[in-house]
N, C-alpha and C positions, 0 to 999 in steps of 0.2 A: 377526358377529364377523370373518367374512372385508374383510367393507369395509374394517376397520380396518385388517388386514393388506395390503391393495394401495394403501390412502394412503399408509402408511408408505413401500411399495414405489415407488410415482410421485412422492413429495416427495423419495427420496432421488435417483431418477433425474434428475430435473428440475437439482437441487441440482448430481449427478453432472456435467451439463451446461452448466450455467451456469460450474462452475469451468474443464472445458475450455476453454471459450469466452472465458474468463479471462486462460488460460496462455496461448492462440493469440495475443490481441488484444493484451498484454506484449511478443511478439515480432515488434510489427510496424515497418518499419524508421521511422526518424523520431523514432521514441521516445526512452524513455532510451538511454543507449548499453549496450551488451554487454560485460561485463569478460570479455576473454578473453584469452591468453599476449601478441598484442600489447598491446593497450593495458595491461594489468599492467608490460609494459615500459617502455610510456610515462611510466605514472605513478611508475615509480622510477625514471627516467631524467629526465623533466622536472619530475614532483612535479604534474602535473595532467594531466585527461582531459577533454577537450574534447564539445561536444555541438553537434549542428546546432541550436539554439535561436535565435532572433534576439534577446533581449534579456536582459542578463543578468539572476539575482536581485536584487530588491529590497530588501535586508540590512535598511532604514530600519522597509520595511513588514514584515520577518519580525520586527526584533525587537519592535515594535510590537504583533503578533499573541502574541505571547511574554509580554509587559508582559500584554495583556487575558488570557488566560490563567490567565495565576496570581495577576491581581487577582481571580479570581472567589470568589464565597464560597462554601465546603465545605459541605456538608451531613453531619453525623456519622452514621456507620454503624447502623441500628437492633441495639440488642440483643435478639438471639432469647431467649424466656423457653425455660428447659430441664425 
C-alpha cells in the first residue's frame, strides 16, 4: 500500500515539474510579448502591440480552421443511468 502512496508522491512531483518548466519556457524572450505598464500604454495610445514575429497571421487560414471546426459533427452526451 505504501507503493501506491509514493506513485502518487512522484507523479505529482514530476507534474509539479513539468509545470515549472512550463512557466520558465513562457518567459522566454522572442516569444509572445509581455503586457506590462509600457506596452498597456502602447496599446491605448496606438490601439496595437507589436510582436518580433516575421509573418503576420493568416486570417484566410484561421478562418478556414474556424469553418472545419464547427463543421464537425457532435457526438451527443451519453446519459448516465441513475
Amino acid at each position: 500500500m505504501n507503493w501506491l502512496w509514493i506513485l502518487f508522491g512522484a507523479l505529482t512531483g514530476a507534474a509539479g515539474l513539468r509545470y515549472l518548466a512550463r512557466l520558465r519556457g513562457s518567459r522566454s524572450p522572442g516569444g509572445t510579448p509581455v503586457v506590462d505598464d509600457e506596452a498597456l500604454r502602447r496599446i491605448l495610445e496606438e490601439g496595437t502591440l507589436g510582436t518580433d514575429e516575421d509573418e503576420p497571421l493568416d486570417l484566410d487560414e484561421a478562418a478556414r480552421a474556424e469553418e472545419e471546426f464547427w463543421a464537425e459533427s457532435w457526438d451527443e452526451p451519453e446519459e448516465y443511468s441513475r
